[in-house]
N, CA, C and O of each residue as an XYZ file, in Angstrom:
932
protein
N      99.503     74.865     66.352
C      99.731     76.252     66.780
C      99.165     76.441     68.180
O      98.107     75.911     68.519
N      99.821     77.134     68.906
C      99.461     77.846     70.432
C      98.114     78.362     70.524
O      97.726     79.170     69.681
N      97.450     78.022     71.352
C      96.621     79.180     71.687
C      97.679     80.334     72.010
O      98.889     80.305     71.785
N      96.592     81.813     72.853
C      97.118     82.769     73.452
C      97.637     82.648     74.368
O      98.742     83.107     74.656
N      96.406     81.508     75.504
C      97.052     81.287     76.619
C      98.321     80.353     76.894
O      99.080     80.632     77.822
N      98.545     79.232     76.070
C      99.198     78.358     75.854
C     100.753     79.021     75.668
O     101.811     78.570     76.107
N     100.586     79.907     75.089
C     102.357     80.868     74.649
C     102.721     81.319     75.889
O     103.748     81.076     76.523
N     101.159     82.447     76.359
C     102.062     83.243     78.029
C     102.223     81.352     78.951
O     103.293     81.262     79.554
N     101.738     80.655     79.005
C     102.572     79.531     80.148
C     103.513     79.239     79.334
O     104.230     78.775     80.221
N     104.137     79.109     78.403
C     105.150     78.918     77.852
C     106.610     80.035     77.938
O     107.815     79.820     77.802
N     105.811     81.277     78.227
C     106.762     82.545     77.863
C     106.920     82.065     79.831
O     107.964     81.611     80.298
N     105.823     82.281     80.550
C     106.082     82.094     82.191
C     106.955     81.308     82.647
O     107.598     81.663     83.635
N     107.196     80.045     82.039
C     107.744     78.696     82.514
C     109.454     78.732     81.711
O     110.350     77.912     81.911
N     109.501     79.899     80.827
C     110.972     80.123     80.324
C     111.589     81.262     81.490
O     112.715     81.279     81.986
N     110.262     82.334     81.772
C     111.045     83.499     82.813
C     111.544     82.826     84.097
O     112.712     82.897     84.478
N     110.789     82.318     84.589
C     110.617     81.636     85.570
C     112.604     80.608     85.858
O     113.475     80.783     86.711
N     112.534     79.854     84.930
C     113.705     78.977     84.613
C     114.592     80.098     84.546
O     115.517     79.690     85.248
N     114.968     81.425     84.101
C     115.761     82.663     84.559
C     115.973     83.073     85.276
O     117.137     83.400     85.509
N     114.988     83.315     86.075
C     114.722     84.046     87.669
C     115.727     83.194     88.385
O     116.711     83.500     89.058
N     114.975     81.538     87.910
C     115.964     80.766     89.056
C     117.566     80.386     89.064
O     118.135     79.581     89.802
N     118.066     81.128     88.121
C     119.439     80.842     87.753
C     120.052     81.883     88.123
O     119.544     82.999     88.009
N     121.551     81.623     88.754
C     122.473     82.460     89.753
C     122.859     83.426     88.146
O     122.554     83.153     86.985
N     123.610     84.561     88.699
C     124.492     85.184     88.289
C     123.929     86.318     87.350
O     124.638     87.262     87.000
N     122.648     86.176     86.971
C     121.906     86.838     86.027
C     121.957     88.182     86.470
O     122.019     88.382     87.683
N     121.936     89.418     85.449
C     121.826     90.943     85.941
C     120.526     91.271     86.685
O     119.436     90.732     86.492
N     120.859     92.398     87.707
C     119.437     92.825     88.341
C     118.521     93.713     87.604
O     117.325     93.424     87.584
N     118.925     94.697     87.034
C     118.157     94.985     86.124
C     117.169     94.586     85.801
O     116.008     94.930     86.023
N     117.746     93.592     85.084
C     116.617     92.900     83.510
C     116.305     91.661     84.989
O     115.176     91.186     84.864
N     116.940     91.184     86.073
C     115.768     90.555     86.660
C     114.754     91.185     87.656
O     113.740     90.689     88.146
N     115.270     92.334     87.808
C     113.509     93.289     88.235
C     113.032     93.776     87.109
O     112.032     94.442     87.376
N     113.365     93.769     85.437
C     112.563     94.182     84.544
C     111.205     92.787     84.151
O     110.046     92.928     83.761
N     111.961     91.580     84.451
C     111.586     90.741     84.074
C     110.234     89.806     85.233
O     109.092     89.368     85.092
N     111.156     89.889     86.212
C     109.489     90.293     87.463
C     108.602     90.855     87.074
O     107.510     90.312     86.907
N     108.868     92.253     86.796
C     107.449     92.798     86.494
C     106.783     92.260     85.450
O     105.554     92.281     85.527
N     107.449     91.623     84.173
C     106.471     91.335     83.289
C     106.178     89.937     83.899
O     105.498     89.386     83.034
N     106.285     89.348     84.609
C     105.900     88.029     84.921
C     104.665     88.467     85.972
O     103.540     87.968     85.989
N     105.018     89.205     86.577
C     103.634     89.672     87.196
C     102.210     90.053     85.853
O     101.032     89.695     85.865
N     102.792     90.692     85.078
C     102.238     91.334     84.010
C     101.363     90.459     83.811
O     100.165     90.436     84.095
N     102.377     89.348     83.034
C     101.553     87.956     82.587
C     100.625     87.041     83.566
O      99.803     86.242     83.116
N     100.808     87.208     84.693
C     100.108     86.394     85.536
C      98.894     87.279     85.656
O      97.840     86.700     85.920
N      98.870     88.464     85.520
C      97.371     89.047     85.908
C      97.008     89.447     84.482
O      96.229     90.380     84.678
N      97.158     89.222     82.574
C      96.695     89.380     82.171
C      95.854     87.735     82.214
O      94.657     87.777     81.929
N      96.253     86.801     82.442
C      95.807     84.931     82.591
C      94.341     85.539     83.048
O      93.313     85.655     82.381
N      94.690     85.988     84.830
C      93.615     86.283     85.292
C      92.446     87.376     84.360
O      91.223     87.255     84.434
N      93.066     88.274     83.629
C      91.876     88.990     83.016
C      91.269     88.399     81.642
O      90.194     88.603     81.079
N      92.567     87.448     81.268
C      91.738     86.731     80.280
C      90.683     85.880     80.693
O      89.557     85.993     80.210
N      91.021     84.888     81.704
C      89.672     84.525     82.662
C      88.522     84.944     82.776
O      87.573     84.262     82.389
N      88.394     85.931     83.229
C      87.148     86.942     83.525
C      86.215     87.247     82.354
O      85.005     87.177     82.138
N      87.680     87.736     81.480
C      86.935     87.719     80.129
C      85.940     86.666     79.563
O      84.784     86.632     79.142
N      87.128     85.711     79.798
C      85.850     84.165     78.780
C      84.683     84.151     79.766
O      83.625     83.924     79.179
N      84.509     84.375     81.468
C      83.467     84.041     81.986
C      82.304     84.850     81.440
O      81.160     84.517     81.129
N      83.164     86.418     81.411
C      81.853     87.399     81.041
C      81.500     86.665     79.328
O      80.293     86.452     79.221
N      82.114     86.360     78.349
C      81.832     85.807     77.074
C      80.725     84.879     77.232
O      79.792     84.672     76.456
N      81.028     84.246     78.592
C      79.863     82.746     78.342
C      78.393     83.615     78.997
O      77.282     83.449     78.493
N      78.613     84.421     80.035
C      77.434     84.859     80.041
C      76.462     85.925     79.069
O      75.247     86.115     79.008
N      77.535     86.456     78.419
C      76.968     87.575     77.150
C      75.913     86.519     76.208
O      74.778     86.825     75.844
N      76.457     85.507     75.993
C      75.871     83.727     75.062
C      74.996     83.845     75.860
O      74.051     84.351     75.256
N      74.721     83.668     76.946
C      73.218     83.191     77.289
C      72.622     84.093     77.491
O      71.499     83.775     77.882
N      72.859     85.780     77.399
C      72.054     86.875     77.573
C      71.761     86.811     75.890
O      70.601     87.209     75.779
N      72.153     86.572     74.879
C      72.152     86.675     73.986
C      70.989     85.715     73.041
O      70.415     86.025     71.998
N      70.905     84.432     73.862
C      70.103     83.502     73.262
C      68.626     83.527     74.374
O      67.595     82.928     74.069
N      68.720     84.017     75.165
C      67.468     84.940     76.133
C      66.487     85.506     75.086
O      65.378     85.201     74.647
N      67.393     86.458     74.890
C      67.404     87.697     73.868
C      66.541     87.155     72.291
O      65.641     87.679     71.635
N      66.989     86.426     72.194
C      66.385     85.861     70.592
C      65.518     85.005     70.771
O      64.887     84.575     69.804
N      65.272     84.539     72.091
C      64.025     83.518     72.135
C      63.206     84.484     72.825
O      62.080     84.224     72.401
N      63.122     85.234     73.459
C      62.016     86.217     73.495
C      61.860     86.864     72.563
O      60.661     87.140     72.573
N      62.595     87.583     71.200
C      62.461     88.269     70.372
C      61.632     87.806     69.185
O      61.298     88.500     68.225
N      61.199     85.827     69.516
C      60.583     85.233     68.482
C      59.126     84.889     68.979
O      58.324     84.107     68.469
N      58.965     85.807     70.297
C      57.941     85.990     70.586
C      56.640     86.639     70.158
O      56.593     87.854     70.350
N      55.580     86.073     69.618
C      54.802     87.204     68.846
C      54.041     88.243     70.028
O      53.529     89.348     69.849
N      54.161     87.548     71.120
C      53.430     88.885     72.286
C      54.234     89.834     72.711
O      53.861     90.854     73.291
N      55.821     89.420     72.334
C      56.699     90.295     72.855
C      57.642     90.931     71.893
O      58.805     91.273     72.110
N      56.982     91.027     70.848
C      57.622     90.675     69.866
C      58.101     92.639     69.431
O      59.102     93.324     69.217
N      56.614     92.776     69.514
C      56.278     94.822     69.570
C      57.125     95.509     70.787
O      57.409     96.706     70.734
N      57.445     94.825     71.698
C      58.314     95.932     72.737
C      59.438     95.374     72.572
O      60.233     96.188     73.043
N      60.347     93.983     71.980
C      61.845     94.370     71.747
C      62.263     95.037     70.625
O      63.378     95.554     70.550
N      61.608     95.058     69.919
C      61.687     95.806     68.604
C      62.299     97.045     68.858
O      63.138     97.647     68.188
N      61.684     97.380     70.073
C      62.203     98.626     70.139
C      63.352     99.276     71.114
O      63.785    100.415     71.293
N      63.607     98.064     71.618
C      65.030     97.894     72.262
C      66.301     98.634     71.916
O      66.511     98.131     70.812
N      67.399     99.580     72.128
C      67.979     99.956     71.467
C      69.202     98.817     71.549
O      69.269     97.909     72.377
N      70.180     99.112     70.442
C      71.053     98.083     70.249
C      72.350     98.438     71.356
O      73.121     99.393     71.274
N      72.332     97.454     72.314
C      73.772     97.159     73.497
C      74.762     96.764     72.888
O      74.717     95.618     72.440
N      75.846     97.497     72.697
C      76.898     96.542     72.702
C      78.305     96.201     74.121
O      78.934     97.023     74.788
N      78.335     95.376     74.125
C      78.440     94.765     75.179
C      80.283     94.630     75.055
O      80.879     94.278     74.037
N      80.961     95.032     76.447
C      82.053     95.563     76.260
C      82.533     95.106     77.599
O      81.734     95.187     78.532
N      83.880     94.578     77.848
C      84.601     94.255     78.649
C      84.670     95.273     79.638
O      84.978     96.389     79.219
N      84.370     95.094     81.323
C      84.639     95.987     81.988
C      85.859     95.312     83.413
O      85.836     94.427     84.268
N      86.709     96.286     82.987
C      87.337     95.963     84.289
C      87.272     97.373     85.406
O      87.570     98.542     85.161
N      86.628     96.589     87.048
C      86.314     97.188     88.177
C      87.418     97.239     89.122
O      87.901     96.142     89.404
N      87.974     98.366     89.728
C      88.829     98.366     90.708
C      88.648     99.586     91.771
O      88.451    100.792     91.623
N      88.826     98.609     93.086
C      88.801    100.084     93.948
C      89.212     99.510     95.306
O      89.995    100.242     95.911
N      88.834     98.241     96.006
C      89.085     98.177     96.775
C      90.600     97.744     97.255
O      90.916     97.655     96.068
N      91.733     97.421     97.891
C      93.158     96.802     98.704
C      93.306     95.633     98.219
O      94.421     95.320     97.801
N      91.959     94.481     98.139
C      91.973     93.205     97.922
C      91.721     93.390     96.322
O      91.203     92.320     96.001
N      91.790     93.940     95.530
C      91.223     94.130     93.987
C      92.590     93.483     93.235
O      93.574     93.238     93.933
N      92.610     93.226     91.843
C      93.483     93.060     91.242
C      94.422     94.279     90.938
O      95.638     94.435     90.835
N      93.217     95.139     90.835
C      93.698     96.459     89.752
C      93.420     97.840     90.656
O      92.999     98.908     90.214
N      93.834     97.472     92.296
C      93.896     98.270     93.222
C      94.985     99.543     92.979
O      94.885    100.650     93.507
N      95.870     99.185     92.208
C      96.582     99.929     92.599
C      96.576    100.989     91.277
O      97.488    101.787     91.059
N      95.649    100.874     90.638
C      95.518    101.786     89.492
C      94.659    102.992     90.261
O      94.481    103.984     89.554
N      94.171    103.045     91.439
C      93.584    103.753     91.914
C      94.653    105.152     93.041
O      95.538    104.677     93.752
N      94.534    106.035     93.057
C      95.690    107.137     93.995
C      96.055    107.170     95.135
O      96.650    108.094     95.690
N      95.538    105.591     95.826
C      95.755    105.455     97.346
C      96.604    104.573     97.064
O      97.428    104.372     97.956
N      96.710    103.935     96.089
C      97.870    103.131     96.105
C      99.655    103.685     96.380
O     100.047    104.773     95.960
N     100.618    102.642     97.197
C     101.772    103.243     97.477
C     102.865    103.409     96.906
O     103.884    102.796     97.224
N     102.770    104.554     95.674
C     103.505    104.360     94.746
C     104.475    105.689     94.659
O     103.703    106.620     94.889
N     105.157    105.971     94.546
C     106.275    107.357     95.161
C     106.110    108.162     93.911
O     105.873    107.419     92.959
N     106.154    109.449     93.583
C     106.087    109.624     92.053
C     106.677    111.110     92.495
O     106.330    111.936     93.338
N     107.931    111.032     91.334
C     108.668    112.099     91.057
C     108.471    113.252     90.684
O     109.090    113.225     89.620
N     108.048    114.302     90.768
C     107.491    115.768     90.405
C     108.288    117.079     90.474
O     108.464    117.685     91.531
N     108.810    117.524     89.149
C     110.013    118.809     89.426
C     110.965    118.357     90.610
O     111.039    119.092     91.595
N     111.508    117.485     90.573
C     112.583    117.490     91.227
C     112.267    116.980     93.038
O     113.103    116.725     93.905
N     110.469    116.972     93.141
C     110.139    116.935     94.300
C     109.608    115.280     94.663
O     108.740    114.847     93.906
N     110.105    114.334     95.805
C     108.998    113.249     95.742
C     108.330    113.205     96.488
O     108.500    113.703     97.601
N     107.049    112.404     96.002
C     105.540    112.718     96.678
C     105.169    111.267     97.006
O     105.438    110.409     96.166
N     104.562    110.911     98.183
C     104.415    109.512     98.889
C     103.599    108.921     98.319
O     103.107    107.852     98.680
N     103.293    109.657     97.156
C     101.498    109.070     96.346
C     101.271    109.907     95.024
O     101.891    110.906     94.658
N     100.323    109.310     94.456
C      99.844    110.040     93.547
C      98.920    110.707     93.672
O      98.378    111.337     92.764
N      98.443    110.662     95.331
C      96.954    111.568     95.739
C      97.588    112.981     96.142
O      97.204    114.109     95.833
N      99.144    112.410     97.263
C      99.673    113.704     97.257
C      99.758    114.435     96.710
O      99.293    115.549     96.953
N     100.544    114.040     95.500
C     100.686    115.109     94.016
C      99.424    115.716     93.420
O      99.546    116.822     92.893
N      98.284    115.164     93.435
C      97.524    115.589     92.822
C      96.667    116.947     93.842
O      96.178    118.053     93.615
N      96.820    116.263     94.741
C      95.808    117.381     95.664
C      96.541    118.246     95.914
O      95.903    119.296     95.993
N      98.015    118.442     96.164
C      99.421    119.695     95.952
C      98.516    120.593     94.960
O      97.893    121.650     95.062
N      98.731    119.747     94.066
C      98.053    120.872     92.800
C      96.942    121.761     93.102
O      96.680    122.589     92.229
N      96.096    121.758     94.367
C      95.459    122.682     94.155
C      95.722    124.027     94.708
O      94.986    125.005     94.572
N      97.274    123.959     95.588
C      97.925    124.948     96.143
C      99.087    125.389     95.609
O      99.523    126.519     95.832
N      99.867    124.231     94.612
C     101.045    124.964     94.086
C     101.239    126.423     93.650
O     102.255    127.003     94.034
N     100.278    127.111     92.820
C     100.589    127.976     92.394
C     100.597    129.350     93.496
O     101.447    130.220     93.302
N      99.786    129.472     94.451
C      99.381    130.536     94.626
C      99.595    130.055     96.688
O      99.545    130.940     97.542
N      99.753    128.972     96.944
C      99.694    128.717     98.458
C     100.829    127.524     98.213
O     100.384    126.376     98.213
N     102.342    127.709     97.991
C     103.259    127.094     97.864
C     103.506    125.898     99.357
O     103.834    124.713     99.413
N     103.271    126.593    100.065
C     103.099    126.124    101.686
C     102.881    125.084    102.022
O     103.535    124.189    102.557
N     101.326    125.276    101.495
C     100.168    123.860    101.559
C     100.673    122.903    101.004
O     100.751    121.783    101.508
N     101.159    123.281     99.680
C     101.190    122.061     98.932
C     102.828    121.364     99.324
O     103.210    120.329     98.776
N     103.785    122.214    100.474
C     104.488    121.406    100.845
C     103.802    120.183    101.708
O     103.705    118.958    101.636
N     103.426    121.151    102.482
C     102.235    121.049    104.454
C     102.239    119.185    103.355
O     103.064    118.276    103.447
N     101.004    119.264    102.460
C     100.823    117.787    101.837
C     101.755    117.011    101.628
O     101.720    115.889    102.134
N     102.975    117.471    100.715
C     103.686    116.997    100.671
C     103.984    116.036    101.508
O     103.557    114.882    101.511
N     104.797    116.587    102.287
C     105.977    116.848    104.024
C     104.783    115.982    104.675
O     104.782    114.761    104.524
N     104.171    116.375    105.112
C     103.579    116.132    106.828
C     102.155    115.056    106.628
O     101.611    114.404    107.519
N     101.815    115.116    105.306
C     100.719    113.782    105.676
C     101.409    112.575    104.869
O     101.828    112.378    103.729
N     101.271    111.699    106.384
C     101.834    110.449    105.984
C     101.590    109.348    105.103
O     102.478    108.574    104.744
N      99.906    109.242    104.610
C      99.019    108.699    103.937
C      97.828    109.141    103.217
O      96.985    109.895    103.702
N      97.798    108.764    102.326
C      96.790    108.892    100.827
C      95.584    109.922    101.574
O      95.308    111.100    101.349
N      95.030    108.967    102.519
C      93.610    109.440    103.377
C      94.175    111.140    103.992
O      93.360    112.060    103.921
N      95.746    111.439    104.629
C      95.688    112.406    105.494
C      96.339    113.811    104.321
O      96.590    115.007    104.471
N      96.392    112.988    103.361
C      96.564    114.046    101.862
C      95.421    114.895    101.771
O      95.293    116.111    101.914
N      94.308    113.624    101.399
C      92.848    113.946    101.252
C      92.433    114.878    101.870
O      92.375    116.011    101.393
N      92.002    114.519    103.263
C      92.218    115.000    104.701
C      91.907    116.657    104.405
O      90.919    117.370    104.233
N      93.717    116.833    104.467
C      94.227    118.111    104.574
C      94.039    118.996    103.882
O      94.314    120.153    104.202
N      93.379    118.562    102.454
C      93.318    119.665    101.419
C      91.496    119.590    101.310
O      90.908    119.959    100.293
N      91.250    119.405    101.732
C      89.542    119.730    102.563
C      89.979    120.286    103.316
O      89.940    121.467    102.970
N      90.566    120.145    104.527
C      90.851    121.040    105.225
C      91.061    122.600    105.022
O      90.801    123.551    105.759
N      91.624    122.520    103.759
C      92.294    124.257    103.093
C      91.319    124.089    101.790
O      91.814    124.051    100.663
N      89.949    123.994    101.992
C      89.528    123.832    100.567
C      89.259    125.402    100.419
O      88.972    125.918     99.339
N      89.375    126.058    101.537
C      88.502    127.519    101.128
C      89.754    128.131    100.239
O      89.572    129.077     99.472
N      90.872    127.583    100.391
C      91.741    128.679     99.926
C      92.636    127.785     98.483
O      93.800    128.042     98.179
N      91.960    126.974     97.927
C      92.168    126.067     96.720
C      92.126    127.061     95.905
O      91.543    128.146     95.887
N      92.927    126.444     95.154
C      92.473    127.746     93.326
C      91.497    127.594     92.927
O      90.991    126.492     92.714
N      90.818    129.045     92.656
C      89.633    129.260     92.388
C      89.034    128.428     90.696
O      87.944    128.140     90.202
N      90.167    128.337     90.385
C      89.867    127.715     89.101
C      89.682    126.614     89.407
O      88.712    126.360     88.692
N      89.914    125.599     90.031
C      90.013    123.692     90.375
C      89.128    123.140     89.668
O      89.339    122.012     89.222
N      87.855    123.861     89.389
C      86.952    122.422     88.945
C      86.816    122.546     87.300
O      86.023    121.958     86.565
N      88.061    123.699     86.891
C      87.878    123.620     85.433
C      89.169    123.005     84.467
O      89.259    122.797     83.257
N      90.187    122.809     85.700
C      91.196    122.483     85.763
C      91.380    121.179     86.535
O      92.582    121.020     86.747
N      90.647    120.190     87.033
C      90.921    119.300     87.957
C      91.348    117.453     86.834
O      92.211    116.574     86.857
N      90.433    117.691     86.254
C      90.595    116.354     85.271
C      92.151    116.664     84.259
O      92.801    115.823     83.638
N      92.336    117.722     84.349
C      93.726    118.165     83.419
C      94.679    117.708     84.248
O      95.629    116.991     83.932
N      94.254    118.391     85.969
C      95.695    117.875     86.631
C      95.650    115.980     86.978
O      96.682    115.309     86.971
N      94.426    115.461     87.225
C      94.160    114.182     86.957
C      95.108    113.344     85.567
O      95.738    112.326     85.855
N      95.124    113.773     84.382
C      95.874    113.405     83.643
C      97.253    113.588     83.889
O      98.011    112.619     83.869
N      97.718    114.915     84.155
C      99.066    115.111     84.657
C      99.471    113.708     85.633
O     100.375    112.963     85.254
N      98.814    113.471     86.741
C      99.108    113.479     87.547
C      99.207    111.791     87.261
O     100.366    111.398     87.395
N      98.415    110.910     86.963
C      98.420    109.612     85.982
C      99.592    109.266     85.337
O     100.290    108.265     85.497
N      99.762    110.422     84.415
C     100.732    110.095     83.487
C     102.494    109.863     84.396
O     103.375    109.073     84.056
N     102.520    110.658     85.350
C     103.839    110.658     85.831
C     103.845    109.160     86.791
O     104.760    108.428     87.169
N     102.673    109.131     86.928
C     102.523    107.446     87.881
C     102.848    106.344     87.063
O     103.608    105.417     87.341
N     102.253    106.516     86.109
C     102.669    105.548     85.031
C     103.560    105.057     84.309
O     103.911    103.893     84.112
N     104.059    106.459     83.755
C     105.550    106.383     83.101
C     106.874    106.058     83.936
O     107.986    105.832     83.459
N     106.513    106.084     85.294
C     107.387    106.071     86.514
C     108.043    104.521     87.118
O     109.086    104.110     87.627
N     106.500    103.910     86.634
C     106.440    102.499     87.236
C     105.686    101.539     85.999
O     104.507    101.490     85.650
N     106.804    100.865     85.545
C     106.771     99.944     84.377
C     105.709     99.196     84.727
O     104.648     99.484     84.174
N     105.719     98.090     85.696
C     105.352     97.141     85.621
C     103.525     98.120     85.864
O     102.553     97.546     85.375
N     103.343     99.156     86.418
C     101.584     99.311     85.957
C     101.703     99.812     84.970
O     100.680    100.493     85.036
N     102.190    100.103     83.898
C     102.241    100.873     82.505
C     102.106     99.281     81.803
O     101.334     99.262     80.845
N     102.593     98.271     82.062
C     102.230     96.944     81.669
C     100.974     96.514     82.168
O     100.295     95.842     81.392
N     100.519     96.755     83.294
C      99.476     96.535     83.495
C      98.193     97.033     82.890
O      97.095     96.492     82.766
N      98.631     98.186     82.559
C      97.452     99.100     82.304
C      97.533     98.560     80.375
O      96.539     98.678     79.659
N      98.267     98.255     80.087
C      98.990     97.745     78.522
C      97.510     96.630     78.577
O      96.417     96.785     78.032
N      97.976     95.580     79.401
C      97.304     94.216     79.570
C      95.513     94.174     79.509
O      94.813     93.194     79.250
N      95.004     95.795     79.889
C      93.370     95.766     80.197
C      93.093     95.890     78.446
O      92.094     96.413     77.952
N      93.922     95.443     77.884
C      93.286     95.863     76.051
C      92.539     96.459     76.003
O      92.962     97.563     76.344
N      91.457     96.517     75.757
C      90.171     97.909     75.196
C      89.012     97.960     76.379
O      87.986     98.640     76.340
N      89.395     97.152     77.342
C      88.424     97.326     78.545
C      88.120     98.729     78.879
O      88.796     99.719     78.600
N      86.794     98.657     79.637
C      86.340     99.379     80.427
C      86.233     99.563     81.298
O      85.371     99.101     82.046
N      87.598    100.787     81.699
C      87.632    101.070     83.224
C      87.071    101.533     84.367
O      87.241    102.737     84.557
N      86.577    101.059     85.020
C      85.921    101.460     85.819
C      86.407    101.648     87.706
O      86.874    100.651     88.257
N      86.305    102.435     88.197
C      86.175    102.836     89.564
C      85.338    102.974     90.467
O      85.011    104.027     91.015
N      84.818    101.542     90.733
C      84.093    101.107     91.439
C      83.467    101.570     92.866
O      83.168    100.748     93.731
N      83.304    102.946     93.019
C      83.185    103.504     94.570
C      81.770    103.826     94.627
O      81.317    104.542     93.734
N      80.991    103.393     95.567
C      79.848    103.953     96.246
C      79.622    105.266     97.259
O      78.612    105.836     97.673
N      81.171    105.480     97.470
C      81.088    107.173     98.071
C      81.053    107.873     96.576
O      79.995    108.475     96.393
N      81.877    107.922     95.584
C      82.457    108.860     94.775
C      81.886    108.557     93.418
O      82.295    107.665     92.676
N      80.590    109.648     93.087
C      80.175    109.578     91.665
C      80.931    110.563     91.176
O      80.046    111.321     90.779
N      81.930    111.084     90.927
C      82.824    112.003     89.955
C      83.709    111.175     89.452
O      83.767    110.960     88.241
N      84.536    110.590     90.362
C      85.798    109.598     89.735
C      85.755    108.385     89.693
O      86.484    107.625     89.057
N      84.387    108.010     90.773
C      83.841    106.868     90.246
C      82.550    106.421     89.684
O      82.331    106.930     88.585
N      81.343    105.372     90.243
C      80.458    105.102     89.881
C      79.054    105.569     90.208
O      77.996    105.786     89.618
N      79.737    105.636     91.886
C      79.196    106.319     93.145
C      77.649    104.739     93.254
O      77.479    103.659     92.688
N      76.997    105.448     94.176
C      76.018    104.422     94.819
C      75.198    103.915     93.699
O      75.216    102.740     93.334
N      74.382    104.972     93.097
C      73.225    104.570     91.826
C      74.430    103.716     90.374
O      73.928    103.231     89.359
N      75.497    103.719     90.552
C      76.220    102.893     89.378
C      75.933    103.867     88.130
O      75.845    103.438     86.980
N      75.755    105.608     88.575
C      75.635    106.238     87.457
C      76.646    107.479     87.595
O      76.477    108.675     87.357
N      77.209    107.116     87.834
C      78.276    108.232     88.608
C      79.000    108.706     87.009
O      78.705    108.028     86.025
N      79.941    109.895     86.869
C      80.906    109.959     86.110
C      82.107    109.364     85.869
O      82.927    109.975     85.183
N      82.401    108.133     86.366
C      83.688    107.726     86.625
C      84.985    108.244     86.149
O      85.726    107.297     85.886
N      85.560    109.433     85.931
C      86.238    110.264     85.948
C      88.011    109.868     85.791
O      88.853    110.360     85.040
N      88.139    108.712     86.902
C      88.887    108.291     86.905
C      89.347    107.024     85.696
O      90.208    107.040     84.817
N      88.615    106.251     86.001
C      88.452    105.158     84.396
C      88.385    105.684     83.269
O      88.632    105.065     82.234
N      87.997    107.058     83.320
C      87.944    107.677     81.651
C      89.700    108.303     81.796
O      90.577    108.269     80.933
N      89.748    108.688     82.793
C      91.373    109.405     82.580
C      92.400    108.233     82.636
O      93.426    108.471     82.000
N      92.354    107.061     83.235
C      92.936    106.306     82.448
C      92.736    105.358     81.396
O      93.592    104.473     81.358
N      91.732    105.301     80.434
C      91.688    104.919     79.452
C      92.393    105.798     78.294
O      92.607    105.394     77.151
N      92.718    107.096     78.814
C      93.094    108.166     77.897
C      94.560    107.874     78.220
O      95.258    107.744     77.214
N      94.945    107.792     78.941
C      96.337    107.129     79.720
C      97.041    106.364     78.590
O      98.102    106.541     77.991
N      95.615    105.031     78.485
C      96.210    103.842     77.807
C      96.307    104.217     76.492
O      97.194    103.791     75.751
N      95.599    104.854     76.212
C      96.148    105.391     74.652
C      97.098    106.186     74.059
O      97.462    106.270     72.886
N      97.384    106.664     74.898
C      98.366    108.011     74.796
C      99.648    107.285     74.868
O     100.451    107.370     73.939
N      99.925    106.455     76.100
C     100.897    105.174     76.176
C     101.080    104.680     75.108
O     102.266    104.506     74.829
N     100.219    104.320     74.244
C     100.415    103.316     73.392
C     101.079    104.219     71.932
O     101.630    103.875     70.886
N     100.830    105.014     72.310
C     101.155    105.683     70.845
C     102.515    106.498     70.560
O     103.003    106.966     69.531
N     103.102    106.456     72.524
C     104.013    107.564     72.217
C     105.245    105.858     71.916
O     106.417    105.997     71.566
């Protein structure tokens, strides 16, 4: 019998032998790209995985040979119990899982309107209702993720007064249409199995970790809610 990994080079080395054959539909061969991408970066996260596995083993046997310590024996005792959980980190251009983040260049469809990003769309939201304008102004006229950002600091005085009770709601909104939009990261995001997402930023403790690594990561929790919701519909 196969290993896990042993099947995806097996499933790779059949797509692959497809790709390279004339006449095939486009469709199903840009459906089939993407899962070959899919598969090539779950390899890589299975990787990571076994590395973090081998080091959990030696944090683990650390752990029990100090614990058979009789001098040390009174302060692990009282250790509370870790359990120790797959994390996957993304934030920077060079990352695997860069593009799970809202600077990434991904077009996303909204009422009929398209938006150059998913930062666009999201930061629109804090003018749609009540400053229709702005949230073209974002739309329309900033060319990039950063001049989205930018601009709606720029008009923060005149944001809906509600935003910060409402902001993780439009965060989900705003996820979900990225996702459902573009297969091959809805496969991707499929591929992080029960990991822990994380958003790795040293500016940003709300959506990410921020500097102290104690941040709210905001963002990794809204798409872990993503991945479930995906999975179920």
């Amino acid at each position: 019998m196969n290993t896990p990994d042993e099947d995806v080079l097996e499933v790779l080395k059949d797509a692959n032998e497809w790709l390279s054959a004339d006449g095939n539909d486009l469709n199903s061969t840009q459906s089939l790209r993407a899962a070959v991408k899919a598969l090539n970066q779950y390899r890589t996260a299975q990787q990571t995985l076994a590395d973090k596995r081998t080091e959990c083993e030696n944090l683990k046997r650390e752990l029990s040979n100090l614990q058979r310590s009789p001098v040390r024996r009174n302060v692990t005792d009282r250790l509370p119990h870790v359990s120790v959980r797959h994390q996957i980190l993304f934030s920077q251009r060079n990352c695997l899982y860069y593009e799970f983040t809202n600077f990434s260049l991904r077009p996303i469809s909204y009422r009929g309107k398209m938006y150059p990003t998913s930062l666009h769309l999201y930061e629109s939201f804090k003018f749609q209702k009540h400053r229709p304008d702005l949230a073209e102004h974002i739309r329309l006229r900033c060319s990039s993720p950063d001049d989205a950002l930018l601009e709606a600091r720029r008009f923060q005085s005149v944001m809906r007064s509600d935003w910060m009770n409402v902001n993780i709601q439009k965060m989900d909104e705003t996820l979900w249409h990225k996702f459902t939009q573009h297969s091959d990261l809805k496969y991707q995001l499929f591929l992080t199995g029960d990991a822990e997402l994380i958003l790795d930023s040293n500016k940003d403790g709300f959506w990410g970790v921020g500097a102290d690594r104690r941040g709210r990561n905001e963002l990794g929790k809204a798409l872990e809610r993503l991945r479930t919701k995906l999975r179920g519909s």
